[in-house]
KOLRO-649372 format. One record per residue: x, y, z of N, C-alpha, C in turn; residue in three letters. Coordinates in steps of 0.02 Angstrom, whole numbers, padded with zeros to 5 digits, always signed. Each point is the difference from the previous one (the first is absolute). Example, Ala and Ser with C-alpha at 12.3 -4.5 7.8 and 13.67 -1.06 7.14 Angstrom:
+00660-00284+00390-00045+00059+00000+00045+00060+00000ala-00018+00053-00036+00042+00059+00003-00039+00055+00037ser
***
This chain:
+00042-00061+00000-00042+00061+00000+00043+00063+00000unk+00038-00010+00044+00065+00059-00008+00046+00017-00055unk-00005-00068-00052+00038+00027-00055-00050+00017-00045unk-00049-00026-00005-00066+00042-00044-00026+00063+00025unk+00004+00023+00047-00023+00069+00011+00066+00049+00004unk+00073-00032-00001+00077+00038-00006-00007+00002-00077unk-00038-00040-00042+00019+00022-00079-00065+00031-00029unk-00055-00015+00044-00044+00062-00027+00026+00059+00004unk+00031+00003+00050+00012+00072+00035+00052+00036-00062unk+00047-00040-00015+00058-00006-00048-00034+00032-00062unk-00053-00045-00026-00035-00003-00064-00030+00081-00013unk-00050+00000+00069-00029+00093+00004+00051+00056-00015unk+00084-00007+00047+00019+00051-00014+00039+00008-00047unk+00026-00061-00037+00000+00014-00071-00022+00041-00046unk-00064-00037+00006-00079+00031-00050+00002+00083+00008unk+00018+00001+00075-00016+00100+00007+00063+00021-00028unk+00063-00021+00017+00046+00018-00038+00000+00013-00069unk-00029-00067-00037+00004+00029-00086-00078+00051-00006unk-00032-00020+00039-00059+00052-00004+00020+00087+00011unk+00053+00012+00045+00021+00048+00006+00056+00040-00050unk+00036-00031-00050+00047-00003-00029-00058+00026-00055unk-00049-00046-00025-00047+00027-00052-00038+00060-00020unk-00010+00020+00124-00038+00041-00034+00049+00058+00006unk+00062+00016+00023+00050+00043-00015+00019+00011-00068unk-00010-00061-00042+00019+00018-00081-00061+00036-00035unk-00056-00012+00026-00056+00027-00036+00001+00075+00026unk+00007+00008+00057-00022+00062+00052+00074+00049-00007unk+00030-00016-00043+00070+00053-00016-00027+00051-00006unk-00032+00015-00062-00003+00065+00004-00022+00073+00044unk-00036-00028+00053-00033+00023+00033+00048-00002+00094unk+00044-00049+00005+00028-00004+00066+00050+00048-00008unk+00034+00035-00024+00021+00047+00018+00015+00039+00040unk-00060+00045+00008-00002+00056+00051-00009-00039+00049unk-00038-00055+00006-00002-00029+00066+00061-00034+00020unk+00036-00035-00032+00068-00008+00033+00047+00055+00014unk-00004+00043-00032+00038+00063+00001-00005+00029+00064unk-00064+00017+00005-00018+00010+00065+00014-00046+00052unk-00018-00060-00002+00016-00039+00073+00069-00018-00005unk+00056+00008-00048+00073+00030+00014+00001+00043+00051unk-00023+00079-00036+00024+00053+00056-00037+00006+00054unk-00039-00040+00015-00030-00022+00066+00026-00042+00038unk+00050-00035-00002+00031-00050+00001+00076+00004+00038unk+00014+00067-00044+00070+00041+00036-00001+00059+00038unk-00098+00021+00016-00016+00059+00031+00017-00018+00075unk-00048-00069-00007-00010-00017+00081+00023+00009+00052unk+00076-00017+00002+00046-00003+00047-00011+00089+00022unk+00040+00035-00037-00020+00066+00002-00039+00041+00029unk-00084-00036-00016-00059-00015+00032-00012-00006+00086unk+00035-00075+00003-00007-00018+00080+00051+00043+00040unk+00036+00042-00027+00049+00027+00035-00031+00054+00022unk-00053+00032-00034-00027+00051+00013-00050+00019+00036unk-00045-00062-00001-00026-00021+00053+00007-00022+00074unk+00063-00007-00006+00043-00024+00068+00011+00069+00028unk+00003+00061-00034+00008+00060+00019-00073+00041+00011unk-00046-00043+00003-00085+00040+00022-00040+00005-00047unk+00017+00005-00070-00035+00005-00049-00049-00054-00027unk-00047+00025-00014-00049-00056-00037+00019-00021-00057unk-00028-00053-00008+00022-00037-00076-00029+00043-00048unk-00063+00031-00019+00017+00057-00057+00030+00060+00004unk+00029+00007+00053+00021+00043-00022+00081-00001-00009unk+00027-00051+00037+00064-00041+00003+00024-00020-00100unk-00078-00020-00008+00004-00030-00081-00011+00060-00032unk-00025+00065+00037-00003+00054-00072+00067+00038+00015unk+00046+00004+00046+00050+00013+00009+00050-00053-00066unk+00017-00046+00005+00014-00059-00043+00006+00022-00040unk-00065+00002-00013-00030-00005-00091+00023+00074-00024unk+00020+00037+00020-00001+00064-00009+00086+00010-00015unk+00027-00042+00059+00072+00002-00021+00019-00038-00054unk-00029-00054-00019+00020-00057-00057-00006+00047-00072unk-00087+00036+00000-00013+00030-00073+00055+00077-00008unk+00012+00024+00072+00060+00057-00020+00076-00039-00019unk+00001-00058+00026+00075-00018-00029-00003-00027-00062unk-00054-00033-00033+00007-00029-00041-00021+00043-00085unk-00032+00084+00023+00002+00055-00040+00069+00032-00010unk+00036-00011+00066+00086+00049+00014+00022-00046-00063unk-00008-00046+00009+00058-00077-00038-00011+00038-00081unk-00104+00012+00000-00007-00001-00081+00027+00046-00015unk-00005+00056+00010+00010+00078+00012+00080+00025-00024unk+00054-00043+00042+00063+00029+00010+00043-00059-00034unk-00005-00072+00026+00051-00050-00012-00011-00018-00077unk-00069+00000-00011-00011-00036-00079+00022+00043-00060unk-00010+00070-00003+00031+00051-00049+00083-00007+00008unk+00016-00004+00062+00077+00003+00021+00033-00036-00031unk-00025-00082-00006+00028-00036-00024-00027-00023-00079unk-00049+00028-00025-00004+00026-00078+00037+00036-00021unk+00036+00074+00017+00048+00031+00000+00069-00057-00017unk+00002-00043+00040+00090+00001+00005-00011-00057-00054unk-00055-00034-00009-00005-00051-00058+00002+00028-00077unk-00009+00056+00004+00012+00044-00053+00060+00008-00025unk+00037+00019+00070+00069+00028+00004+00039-00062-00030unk-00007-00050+00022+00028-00070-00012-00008-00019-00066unk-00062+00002-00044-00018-00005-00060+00048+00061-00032unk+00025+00073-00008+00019+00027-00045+00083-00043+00020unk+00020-00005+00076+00078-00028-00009+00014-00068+00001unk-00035-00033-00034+00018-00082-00037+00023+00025-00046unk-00004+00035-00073+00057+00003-00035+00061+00029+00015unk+00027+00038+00056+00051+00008+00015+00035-00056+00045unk-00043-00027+00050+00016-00063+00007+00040-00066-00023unk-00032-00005-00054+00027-00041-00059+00052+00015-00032unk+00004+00065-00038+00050+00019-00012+00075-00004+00029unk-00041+00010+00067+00079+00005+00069+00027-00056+00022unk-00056-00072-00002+00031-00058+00025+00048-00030-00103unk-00036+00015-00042+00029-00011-00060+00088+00036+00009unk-00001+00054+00003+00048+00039+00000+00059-00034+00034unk-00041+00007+00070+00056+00021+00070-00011-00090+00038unk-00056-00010+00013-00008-00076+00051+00026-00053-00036unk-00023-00011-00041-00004-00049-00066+00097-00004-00012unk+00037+00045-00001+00077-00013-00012+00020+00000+00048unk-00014+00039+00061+00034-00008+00092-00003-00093+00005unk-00068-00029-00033-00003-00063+00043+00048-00040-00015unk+00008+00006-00097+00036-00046-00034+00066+00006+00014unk+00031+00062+00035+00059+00027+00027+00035-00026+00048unk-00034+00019+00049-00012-00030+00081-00021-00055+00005unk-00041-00047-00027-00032-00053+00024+00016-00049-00041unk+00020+00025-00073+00017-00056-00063-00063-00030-00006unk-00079+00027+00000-00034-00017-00012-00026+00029-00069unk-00014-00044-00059-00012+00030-00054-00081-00005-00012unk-00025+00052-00001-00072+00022-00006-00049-00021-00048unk+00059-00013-00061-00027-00013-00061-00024+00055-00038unk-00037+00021-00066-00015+00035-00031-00078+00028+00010unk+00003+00037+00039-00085+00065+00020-00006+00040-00018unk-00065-00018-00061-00037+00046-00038-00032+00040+00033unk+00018+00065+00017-00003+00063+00032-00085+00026-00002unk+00013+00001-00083-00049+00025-00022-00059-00052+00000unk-00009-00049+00006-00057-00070-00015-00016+00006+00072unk+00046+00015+00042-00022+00025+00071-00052+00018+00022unk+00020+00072-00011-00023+00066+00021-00055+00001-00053unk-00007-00017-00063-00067-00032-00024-00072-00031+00020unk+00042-00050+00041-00040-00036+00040-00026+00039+00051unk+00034+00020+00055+00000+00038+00050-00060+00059-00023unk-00014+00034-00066-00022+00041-00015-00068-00003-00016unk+00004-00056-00044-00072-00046+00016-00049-00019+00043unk+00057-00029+00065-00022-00023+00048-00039+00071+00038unk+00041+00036+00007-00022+00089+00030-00055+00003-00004unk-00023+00035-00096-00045+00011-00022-00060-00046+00027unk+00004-00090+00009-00036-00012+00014-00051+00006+00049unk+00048+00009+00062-00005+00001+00065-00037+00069+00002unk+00019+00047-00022-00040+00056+00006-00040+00018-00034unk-00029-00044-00039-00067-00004-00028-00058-00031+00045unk+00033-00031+00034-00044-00055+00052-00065+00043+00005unk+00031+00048+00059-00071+00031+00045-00028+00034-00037unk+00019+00030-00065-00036+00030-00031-00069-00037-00043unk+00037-00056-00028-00041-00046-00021-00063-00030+00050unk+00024-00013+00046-00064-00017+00056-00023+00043+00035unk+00017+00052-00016-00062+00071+00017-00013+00002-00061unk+00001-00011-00049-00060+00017-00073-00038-00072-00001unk+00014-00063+00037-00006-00038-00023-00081+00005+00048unk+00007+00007+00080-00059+00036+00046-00038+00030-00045unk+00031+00069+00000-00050+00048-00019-00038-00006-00069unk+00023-00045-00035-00054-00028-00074-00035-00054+00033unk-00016-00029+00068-00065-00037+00019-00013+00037+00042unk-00085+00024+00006-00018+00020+00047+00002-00037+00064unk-00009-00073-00014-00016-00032+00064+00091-00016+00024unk+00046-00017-00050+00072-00006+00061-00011+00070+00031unk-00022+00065-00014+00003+00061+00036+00002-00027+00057unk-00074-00011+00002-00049+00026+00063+00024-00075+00027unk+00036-00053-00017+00029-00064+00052+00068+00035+00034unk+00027+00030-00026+00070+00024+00009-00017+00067+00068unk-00047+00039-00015-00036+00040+00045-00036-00009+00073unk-00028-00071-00015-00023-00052+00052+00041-00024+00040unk+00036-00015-00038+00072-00037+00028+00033+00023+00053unk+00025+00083-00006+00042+00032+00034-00046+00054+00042unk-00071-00017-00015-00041+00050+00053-00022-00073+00050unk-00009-00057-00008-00018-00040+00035+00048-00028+00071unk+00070+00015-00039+00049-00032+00038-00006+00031+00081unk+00024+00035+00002+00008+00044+00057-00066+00010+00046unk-00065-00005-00022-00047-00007+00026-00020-00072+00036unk+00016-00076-00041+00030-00036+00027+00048-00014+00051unk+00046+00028-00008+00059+00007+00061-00005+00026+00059unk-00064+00054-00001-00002+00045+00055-00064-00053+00037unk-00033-00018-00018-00057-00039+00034+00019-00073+00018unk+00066-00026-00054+00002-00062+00027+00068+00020+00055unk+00011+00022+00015+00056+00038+00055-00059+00015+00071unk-00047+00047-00022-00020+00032+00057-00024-00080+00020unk-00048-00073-00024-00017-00059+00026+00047-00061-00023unk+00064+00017+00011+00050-00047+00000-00010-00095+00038unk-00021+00038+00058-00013-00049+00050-00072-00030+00016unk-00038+00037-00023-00068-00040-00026+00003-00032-00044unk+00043+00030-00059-00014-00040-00058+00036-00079-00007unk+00062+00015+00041+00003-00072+00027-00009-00052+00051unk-00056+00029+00033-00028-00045+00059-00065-00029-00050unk-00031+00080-00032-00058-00060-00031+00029-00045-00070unk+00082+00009-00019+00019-00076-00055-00005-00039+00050unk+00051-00011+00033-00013-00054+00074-00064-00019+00005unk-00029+00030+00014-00076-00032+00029-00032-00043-00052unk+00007+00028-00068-00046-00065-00071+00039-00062+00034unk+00056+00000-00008+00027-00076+00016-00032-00049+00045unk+00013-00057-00017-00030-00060+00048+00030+00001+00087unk-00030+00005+00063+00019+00038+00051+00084-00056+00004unk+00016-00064-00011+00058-00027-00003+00036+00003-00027unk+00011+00045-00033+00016+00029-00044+00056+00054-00001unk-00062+00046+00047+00048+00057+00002+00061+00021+00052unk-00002-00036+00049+00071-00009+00048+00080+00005-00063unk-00038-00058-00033+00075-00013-00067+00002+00058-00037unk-00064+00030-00043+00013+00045-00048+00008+00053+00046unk+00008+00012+00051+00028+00064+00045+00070-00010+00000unk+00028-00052+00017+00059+00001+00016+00025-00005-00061unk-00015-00016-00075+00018-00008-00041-00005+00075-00023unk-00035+00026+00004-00019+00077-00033+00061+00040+00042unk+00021-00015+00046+00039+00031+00058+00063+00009-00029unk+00028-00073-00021+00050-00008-00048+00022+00038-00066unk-00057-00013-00022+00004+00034-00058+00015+00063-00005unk-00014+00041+00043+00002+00069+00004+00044+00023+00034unk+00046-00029+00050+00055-00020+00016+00081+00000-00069unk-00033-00037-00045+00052-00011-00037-00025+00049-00056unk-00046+00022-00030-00032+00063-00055+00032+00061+00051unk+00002+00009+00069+00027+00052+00021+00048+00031+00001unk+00063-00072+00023+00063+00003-00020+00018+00021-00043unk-00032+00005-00065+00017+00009-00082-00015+00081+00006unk-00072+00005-00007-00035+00078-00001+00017+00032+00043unk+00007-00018+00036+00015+00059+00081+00096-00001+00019unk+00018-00056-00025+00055+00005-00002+00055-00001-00048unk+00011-00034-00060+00061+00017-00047-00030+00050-00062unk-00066+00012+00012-00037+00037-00043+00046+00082+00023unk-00010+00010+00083+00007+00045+00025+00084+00034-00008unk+00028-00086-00009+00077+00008+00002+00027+00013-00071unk-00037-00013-00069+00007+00031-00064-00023+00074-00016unk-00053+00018+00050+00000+00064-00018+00049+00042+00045unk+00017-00011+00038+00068+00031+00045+00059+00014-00030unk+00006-00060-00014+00061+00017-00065+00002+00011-00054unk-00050+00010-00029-00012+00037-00061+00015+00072+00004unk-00048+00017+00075+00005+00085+00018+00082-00001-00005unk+00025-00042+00055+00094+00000+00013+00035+00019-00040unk+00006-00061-00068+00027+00008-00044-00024+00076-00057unk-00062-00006+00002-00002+00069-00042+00013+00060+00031unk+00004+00025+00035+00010+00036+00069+00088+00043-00022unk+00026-00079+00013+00076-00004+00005+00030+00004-00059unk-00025-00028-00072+00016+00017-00052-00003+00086-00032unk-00061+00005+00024-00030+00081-00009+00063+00043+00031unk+00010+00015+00066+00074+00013+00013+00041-00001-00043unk+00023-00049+00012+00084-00017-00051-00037+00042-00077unk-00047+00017-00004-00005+00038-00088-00016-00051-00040unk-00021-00050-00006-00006-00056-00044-00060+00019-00040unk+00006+00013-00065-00053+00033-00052-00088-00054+00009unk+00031-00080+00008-00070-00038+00002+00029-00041+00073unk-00006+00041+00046+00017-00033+00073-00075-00026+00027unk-00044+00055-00022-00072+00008+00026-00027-00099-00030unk+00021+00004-00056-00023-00060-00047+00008-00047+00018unk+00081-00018+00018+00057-00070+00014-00026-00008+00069unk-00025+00068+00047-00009-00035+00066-00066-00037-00003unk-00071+00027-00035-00072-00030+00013+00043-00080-00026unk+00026+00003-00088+00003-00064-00004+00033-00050+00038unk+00079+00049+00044+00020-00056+00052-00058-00029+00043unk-00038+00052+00044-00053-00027+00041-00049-00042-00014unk-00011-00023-00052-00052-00032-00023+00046-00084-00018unk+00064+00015-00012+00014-00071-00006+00036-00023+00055unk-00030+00040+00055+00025-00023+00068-00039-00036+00021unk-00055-00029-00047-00040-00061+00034+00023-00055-00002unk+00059+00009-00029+00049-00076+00019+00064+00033+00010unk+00015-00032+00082+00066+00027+00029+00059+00000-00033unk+00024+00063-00008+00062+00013-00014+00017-00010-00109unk-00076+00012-00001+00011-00005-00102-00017+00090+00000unk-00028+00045+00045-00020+00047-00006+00080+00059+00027unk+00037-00040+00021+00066+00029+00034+00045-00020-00079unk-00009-00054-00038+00036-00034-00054-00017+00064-00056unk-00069+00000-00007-00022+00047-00056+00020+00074-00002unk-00018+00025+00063+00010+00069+00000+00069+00013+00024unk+00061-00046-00002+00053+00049+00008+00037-00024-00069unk-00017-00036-00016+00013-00021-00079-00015+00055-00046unk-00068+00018-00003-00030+00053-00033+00020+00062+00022unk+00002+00028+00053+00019+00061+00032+00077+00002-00021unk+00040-00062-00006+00086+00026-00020+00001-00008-00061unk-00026-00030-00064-00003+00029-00066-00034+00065-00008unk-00070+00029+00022-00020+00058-00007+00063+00050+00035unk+00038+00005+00051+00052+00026+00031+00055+00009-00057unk+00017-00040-00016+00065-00010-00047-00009+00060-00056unk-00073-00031-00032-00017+00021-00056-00010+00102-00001unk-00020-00003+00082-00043+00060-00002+00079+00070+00019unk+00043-00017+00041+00049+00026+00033+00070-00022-00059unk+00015+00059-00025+00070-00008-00028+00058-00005+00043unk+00016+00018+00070+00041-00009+00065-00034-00043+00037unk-00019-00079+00005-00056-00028+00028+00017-00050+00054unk+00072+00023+00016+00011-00062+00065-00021+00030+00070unk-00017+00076+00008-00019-00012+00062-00090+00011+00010unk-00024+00007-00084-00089-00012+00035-00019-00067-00003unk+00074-00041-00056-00015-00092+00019-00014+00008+00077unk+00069+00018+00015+00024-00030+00085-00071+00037+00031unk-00035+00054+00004-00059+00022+00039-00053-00063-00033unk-00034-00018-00069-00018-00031-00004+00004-00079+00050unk+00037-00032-00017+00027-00045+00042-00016-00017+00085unk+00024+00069+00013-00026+00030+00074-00087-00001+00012unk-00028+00031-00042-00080-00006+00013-00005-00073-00018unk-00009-00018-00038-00012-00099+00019+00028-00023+00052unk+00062+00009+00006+00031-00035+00065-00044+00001+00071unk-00012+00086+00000-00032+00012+00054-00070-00013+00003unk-00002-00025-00064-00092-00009+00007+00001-00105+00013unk+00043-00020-00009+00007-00081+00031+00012+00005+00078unk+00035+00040-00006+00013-00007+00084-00072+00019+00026unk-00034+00044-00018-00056+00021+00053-00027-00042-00016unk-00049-00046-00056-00023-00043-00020+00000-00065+00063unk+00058-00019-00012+00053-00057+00058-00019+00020+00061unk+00014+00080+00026-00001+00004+00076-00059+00014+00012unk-00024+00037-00021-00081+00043+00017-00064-00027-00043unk-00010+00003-00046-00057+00011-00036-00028-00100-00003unk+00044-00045-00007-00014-00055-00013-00024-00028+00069unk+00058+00015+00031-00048-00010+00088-00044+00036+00037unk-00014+00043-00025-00061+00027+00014-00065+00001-00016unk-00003-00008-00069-00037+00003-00042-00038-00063-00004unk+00055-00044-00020-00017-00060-00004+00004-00063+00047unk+00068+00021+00019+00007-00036+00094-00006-00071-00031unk-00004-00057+00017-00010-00084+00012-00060-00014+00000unk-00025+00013-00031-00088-00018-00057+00035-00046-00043unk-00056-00041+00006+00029-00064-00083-00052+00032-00037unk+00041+00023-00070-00057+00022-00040+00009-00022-00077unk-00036+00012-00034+00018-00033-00057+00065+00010-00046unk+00047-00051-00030+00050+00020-00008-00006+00020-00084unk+00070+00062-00018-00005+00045-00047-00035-00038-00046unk+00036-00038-00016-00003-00033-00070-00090-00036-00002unk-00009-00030+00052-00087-00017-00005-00047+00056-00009unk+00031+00067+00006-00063+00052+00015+00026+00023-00082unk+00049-00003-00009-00004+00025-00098-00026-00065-00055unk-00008-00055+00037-00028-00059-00040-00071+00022+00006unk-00010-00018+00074-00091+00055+00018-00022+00035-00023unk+00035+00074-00035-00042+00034-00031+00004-00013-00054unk+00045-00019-00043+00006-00034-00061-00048-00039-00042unk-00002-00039+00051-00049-00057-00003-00083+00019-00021unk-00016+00050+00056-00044+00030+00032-00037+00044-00071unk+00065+00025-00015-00018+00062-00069-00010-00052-00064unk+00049-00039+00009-00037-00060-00056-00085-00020+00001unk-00008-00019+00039-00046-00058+00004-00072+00064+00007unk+00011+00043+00025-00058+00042+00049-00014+00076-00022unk+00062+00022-00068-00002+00069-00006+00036+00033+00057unk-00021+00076+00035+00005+00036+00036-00021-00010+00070unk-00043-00035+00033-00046-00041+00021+00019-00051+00023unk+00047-00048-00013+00056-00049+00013+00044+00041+00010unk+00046+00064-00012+00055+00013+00052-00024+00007+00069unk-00066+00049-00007-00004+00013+00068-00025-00036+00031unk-00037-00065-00012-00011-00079+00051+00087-00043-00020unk+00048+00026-00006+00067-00052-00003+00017+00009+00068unk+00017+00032+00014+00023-00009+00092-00055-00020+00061unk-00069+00005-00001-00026-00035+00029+00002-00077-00007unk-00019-00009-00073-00012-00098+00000+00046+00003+00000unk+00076+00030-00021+00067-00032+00020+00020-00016+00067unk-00016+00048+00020-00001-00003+00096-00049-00062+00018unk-00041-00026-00018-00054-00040+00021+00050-00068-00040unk+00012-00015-00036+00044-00071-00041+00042+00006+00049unk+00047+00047+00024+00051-00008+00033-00025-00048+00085unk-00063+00048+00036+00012-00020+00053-00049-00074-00025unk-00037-00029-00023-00027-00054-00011+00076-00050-00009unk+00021+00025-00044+00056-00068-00025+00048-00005+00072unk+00011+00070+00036+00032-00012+00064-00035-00058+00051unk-00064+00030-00004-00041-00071+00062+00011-00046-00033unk-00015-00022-00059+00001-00053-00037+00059-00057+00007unk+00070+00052+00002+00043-00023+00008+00041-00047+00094unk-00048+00070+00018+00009-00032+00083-00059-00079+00020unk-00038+00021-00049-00066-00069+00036+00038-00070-00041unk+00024-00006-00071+00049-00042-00021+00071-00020+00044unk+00041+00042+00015+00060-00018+00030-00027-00019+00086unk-00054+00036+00013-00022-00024+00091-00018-00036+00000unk
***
């Protein structure tokens, strides 16, 4: 009787599983704003209970929140996104000098110094390419703003979209904790002891990620761009967002941006050994704080999902799901993880 009602049980949550998977593929277009929203509801909270710990009521704790999230996330549109259109510009007119200079000058230093022979680089089939590629890229947004505005209805979805979000966020924030006592409660009452402690987990290890190396890539992004900006570096602003962003896997975001930051250096400074050596210095100093401060703090001894699973996750996620699958990749990733963990302890115990 126990193994027939252990594989019914098996059989049901299967069934909801692909039942749920289905109706996420059908219901794309429309989950959006609602995941969007129960994201930034998601990273309000903490924020939230803190504020409440200080006397405040939960709306007004959550219109405090919500108020700081939509001013930072206007500063970002406002100042960082033109900033770094600007220096992508800048970057686009000096690729042909670029080229020119590693042809010239890199291209014979190596074969010199290194006895490495380069072989024969078509300069021009290059910077061709490169030119192509440009043009393309900056046709993009233009193309998908004509592409909107010739349907009335992508308008008014695209309009929905970004008036819905935030209205979402602020209500599923202000009933955070209702809204998950009454998921809890549908469940079968034996039920829910496990999916508590399981939900506990999960958010546990989704935290670690979002609340923590999320926190520790944008740190050093500021760092490095910060510190490049100093030293005079023409696309410092640029090399640092992109260092920070490939700081979601340790120590490739320290690989990239001082790589990139000492050819842009070389290239940019005709006397260039001592804004290398300052260059150099701002990465250096941005590992060390990384190492001493920001990683133990931030992130501290949380098991959380590791780099490489959370870029398969969204990967995956954007495959299979659109837009809609990135932003459910770190939850069900977090949920595979801690399942295959019990899984693994009830096998080896």
């Amino acid at each position: 009787m126990n193994d027939a009602l252990r594989t019914y049980r098996v059989g049901v949550g299967l069934a909801l599983l692909v039942l749920t998977g289905l109706l996420i593929y059908w219901l794309q277009p429309i989950l959006t704003p609602f995941l969007a929203g129960a994201l930034l509801a998601y990273l309000g909270d903490p924020a939230t209970r803190q504020l409440q710990r200080l006397k405040l009521n939960r709306t007004l704790a959550v219109s405090v929140v919500f108020l700081g999230l939509v001013g930072l996330l206007v500063a970002v549109v406002l100042t960082l996104i033109p900033l770094i259109g600007r220096q992508v510009d800048m970057l686009r007119t000096q690729i042909p000098g670029m080229l020119s200079w590693a042809q010239e000058q890199l291209l014979p230093w190596l074969q010199q110094t290194l006895g490495v022979d380069p072989g024969e680089l078509d300069v021009d089939a290059v910077r061709a390419a490169i030119a192509e590629h440009w043009q393309t890229t900056g046709n993009v947004a233009a193309e998908v703003i004509a592409r909107v505005t010739r349907s009335g209805m992508a308008l008014a979805g695209a309009a929905i979209t970004v008036g819905l979000t935030p209205v979402v966020a602020f209500y599923l924030l202000r009933d955070w904790d209702r809204v998950l006592r009454s998921t809890l409660n549908t469940l079968p009452p034996h039920w829910r002891d496990t999916a508590a402690r399981l939900a506990g987990e999960c958010n546990e290890v989704v935290g670690a990620f979002l609340r923590g190396q999320l926190l520790v890539m944008i740190s050093l992004g500021l760092i490095y761009g910060f510190g490049l900006w100093l030293v005079g570096l023409q696309l410092g602003i640029l090399i640092g967002v992109l260092s920070g962003l490939a700081a979601i896997v340790p120590y490739l975001g320290f690989i990239v941006g001082i790589t990139a930051a000492s050819a842009a250096t070389i290239f940019q400074f005709s006397d260039w050994l001592i804004p290398l050596l300052l260059v150099w210095l701002v990465f250096g100093a941005g590992q060390a704080l990384e190492s001493a401060v920001l990683t133990p703090y931030l992130v501290g001894d949380r098991i959380g999902l590791h780099p490489v699973a959370v870029i398969f996750a969204i990967l995956a996620g954007g495959q299979l799901f659109g837009f809609v699958g990135v932003l459910l990749a770190l939850p069900v990733a977090a949920a595979i993880y801690v399942l295959l963990r019990h899984a693994h302890a009830f096998v080896t115990g």
